[in-house]
C-alpha positions as CSV (number, residue, x, y, z in Angstrom):
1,X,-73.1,154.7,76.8
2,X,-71.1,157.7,78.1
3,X,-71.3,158.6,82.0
4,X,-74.1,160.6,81.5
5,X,-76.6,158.3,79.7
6,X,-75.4,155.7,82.8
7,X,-77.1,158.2,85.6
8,X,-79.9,158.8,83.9
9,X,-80.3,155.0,82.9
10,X,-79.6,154.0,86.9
11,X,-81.8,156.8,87.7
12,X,-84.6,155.6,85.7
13,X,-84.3,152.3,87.8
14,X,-84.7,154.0,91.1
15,X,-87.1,156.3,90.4
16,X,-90.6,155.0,92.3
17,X,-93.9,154.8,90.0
18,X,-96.8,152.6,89.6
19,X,-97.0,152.6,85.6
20,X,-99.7,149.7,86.0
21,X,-102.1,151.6,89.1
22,X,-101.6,154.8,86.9
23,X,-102.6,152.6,83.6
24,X,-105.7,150.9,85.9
25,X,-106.7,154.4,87.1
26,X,-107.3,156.0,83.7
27,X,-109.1,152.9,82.3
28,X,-111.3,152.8,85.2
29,X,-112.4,156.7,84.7
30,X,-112.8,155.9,80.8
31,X,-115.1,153.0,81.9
32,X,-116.8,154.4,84.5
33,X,-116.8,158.3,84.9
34,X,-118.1,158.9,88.0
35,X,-115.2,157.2,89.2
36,X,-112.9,160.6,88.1
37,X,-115.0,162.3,91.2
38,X,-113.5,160.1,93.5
39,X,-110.0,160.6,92.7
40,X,-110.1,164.2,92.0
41,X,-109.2,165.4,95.0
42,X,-106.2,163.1,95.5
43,X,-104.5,163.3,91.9
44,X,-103.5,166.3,89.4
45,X,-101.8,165.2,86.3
46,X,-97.9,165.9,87.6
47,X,-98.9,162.6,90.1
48,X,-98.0,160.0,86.5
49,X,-95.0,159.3,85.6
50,X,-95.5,158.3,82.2
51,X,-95.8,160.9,79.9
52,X,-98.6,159.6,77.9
53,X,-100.4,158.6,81.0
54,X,-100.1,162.4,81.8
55,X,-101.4,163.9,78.3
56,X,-104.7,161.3,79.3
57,X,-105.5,162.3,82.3
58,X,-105.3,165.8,81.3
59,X,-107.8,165.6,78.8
60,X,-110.0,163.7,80.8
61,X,-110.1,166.9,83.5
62,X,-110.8,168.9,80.2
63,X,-113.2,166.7,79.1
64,X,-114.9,166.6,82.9
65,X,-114.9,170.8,83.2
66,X,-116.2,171.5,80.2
67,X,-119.3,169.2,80.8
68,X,-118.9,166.6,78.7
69,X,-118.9,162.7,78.6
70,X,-115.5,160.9,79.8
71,X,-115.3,157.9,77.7
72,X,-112.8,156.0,75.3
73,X,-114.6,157.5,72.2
74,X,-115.0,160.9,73.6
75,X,-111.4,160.7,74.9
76,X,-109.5,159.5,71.9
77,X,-111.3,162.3,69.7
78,X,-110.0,164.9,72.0
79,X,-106.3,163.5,71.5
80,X,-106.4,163.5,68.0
81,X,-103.1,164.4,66.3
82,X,-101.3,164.4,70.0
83,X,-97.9,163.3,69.5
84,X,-97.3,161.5,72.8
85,X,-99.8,159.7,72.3
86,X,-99.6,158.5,68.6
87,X,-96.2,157.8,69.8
88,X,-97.8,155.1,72.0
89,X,-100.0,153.7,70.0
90,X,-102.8,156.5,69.2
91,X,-106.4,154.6,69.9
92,X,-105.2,151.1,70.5
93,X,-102.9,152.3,74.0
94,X,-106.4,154.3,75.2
95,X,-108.1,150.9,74.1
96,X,-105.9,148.9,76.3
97,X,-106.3,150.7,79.4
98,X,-109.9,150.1,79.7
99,X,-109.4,146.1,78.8
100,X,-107.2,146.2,82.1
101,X,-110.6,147.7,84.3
102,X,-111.7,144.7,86.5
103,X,-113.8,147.6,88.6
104,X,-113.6,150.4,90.0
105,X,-114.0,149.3,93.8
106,X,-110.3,149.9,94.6
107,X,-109.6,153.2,92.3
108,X,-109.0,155.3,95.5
109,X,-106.3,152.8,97.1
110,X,-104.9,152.7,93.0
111,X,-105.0,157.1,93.2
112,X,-103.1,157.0,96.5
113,X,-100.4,154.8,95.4
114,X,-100.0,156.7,92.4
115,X,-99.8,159.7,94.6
116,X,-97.7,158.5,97.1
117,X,-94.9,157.5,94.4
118,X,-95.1,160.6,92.6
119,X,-94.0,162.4,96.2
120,X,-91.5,159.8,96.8
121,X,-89.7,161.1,93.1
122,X,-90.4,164.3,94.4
123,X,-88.5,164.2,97.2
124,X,-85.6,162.4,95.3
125,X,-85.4,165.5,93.1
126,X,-85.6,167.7,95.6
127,X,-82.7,166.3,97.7
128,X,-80.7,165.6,94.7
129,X,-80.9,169.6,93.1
130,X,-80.6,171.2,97.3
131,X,-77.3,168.6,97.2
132,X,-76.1,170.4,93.8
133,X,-76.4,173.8,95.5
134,X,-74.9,172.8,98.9
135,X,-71.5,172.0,96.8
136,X,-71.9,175.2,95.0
137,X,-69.2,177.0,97.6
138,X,-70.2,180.3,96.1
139,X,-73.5,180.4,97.5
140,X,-74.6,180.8,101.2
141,X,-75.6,178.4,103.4
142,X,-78.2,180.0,104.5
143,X,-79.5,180.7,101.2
144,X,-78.9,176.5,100.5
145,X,-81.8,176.0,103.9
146,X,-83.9,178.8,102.4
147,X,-84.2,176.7,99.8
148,X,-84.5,173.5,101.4
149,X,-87.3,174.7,103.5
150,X,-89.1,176.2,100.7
151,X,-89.1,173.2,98.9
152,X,-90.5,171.8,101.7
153,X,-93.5,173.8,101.9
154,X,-94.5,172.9,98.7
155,X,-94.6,169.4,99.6
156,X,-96.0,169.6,102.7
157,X,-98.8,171.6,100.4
158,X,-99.4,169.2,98.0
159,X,-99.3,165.9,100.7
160,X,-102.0,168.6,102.7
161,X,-104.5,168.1,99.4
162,X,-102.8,170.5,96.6
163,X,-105.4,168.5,94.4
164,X,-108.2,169.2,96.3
165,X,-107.8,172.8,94.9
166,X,-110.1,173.2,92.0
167,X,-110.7,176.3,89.3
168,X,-114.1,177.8,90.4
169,X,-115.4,176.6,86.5
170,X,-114.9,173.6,87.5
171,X,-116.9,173.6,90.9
172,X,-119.9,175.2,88.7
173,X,-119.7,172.7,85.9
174,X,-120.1,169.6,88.5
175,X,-122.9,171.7,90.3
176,X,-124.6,172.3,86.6
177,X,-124.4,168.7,86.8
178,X,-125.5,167.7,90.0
179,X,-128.4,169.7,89.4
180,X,-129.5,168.2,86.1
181,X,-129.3,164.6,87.8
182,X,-131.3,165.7,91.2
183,X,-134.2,167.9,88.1
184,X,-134.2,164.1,85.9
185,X,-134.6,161.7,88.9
186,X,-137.2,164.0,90.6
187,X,-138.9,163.9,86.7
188,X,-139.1,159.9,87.0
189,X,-139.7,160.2,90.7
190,X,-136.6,158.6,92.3
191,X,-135.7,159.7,95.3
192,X,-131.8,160.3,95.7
193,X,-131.4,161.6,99.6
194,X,-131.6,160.3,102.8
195,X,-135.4,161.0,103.8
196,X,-136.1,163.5,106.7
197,X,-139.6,161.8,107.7
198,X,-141.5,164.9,106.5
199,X,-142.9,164.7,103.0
200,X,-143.3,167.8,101.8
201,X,-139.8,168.7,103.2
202,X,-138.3,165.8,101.2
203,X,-140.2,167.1,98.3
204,X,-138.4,170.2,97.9
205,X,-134.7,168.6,98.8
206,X,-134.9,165.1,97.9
207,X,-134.0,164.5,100.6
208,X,-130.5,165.4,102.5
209,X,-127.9,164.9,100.1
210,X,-123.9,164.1,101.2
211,X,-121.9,166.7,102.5
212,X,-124.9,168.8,104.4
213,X,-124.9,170.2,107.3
214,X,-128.4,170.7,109.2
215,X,-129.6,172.8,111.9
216,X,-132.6,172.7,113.5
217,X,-134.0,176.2,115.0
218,X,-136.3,177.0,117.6
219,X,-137.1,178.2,121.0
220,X,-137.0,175.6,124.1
221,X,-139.9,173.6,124.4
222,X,-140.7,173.6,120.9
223,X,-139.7,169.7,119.5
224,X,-136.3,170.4,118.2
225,X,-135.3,166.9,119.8
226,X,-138.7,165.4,118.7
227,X,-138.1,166.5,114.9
228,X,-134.6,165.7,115.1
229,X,-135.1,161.8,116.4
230,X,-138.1,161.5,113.5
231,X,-135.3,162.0,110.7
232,X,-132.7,160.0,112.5
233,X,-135.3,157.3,112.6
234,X,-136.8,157.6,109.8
235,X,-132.9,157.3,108.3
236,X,-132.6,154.1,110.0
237,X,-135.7,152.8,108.5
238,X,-134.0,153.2,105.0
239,X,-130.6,151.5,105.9
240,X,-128.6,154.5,106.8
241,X,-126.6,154.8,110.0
242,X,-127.6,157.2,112.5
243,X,-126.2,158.0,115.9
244,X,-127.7,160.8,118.7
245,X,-125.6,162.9,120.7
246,X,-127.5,165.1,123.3
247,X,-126.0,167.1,125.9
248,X,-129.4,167.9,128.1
249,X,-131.2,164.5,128.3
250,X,-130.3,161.2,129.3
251,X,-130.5,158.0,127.1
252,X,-133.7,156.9,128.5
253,X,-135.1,160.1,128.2
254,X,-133.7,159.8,124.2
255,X,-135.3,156.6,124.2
256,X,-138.8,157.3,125.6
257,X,-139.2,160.5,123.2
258,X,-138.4,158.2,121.0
C-alpha cells in the first residue's frame, strides 16, 4: 500500500455514515411507500454514502414522480442492467433491505441521522479542500475566505431544508395523487378530514385536510365565534386536539357560547 492508498484507507475510517439507517430507510420506503413522503423533505440522494444505496434511492424518487408504485418488484425492474447495483448483489441486496424493515415508526429519526452524517462528511471535505488552497501561496487570502464562506452558504442551505425543494412535476404528481385517494374514499364513503360540524360543508371538502389554513368571514355580530367553536368542538368529538385563542372575549364568555 503506497502513501496514497494509506489516506484514503484512514480516511475511509473517519468518514461519518450510517450504512445500516441508510439500508433501514430504503427497505422501509420499499415496504411501505407512503413512508418516502415523510422523509422527502429531509433526504436527497447525495445524503448516502454508499453508492448503491444512492443509485436506490434515486430510482425510488423516479419511481414516486412519475406516479408509479414504490415497491421491491417495481424497484428492482427499474434497476435492471444497473451496474452498481449488480455489483452488490442485483435483486438479492434490494431483497435484503426490506427483510431488515421492523416498521416504519422511527424512519424520520433513521432520515435525520442519515442526514446529519452526510453534513458531518460534508464539512470534513470542505475543511480539508479550503486547507489545500490556504497552502497554495499563490493565491489570495482573501480569495481562500471567499471561498470558505461560500462553501458555507451552501451548507447552511442544505441544513435550512435544500431537500425540501422539489421540481414543480413532482408537486403535481403527488397532488394527481392526493386527489385520486380523496375521489376513491369519497366513492366508498370514508371520510378522510377533520369534520367542520356542518354537513354539507364536509361534503364538498371531506373535511379539513392537513396543512389548511381557514378563515372565517363576516361582519360583527354575525356568529363567526359561534361557527368557529362548532368545528372546534365538533373536532374534539372525533379525537382531534383543538385549542381557542380569542382576543375580544373572556374564557367564560368562550365557555357559555359554548
Amino acid at each position: 500500500m503506497n502513501t496514497r492508498q494509506a489516506l484514503n484507507s484512514i480516511e475511509e475510517q473517519i468518514l461519518p455514515r450510517a450504512i445500516e439507517l441508510e439500508k433501514a430507510v430504503l427497505g422501509a420506503i420499499m415496504v411501505e411507500p407512503d413512508a418516502l413522503a415523510r422523509v422527502s423533505s429531509i433526504l436527497n440522494p447525495d445524503c448516502f454514502y454508499e453508492p448503491v444505496n444512492r443509485e436506490i434511492y434515486n430510482e425510488i424518487t423516479r419511481l414516486y414522480s412519475s406516479s408509479k408504485p414504490v415497491d421491491l418488484l417495481t424497484v428492482a425492474e427499474g434497476m435492471t442492467g444497473n451496474n452498481v447495483l449488480s455489483d452488490n448483489g442485483g435483486v438479492h441486496y434490494l431483497a435484503g433491505l426490506t427483510n431488515l424493515v421492523a416498521g416504519v415508526t422511527n424512519i424520520v429519526e433513521h432520515a435525520r441521522i442519515v442526514k446529519q452524517r452526510y453534513l458531518a462528511r460534508e464539512v470534513i471535505t470542505i475543511c480539508e479542500r479550503l486547507k489545500q488552497v490556504a497552502r497554495d501561496t499563490t493565491i489570495d487570502v482573501a480569495e481562500v475566505v471567499d471561498r470558505f464562506n461560500g462553501e458555507l452558504d451552501r451548507v447552511n442551505a442544505i441544513v435550512a431544508g435544500e431537500g425540501g425543494m422539489k421540481h414543480v412535476g413532482t408537486i403535481v404528481a403527488g397532488a394527481l395523487r392526493a386527489y385520486e385517494t380523496r375521489e376513491e374514499n369519497r366513492k366508498k364513503g370514508i371520510f378522510t378530514g377533520v369534520p367542520s360540524g356542518f354537513v354539507e360543508l364536509d361534503e364538498l371538502t371531506n373535511g379539513w385536510q392537513g396543512g389548511q389554513f381557514i378563515v372565517i368571514g363576516a361582519r360583527p355580530s354575525m356568529g363567526k365565534t359561534a361557527v368557529a367553536l362548532r368545528m372546534l368542538k365538533t373536532a374534539a368529538k372525533h379525537g382531534v386536539s383543538a385549542c381557542m385563542y380569542s382576543h375580544e372575549m373572556s374564557d367564560v364568555s368562550l365557555a357559555n357560547r359554548l
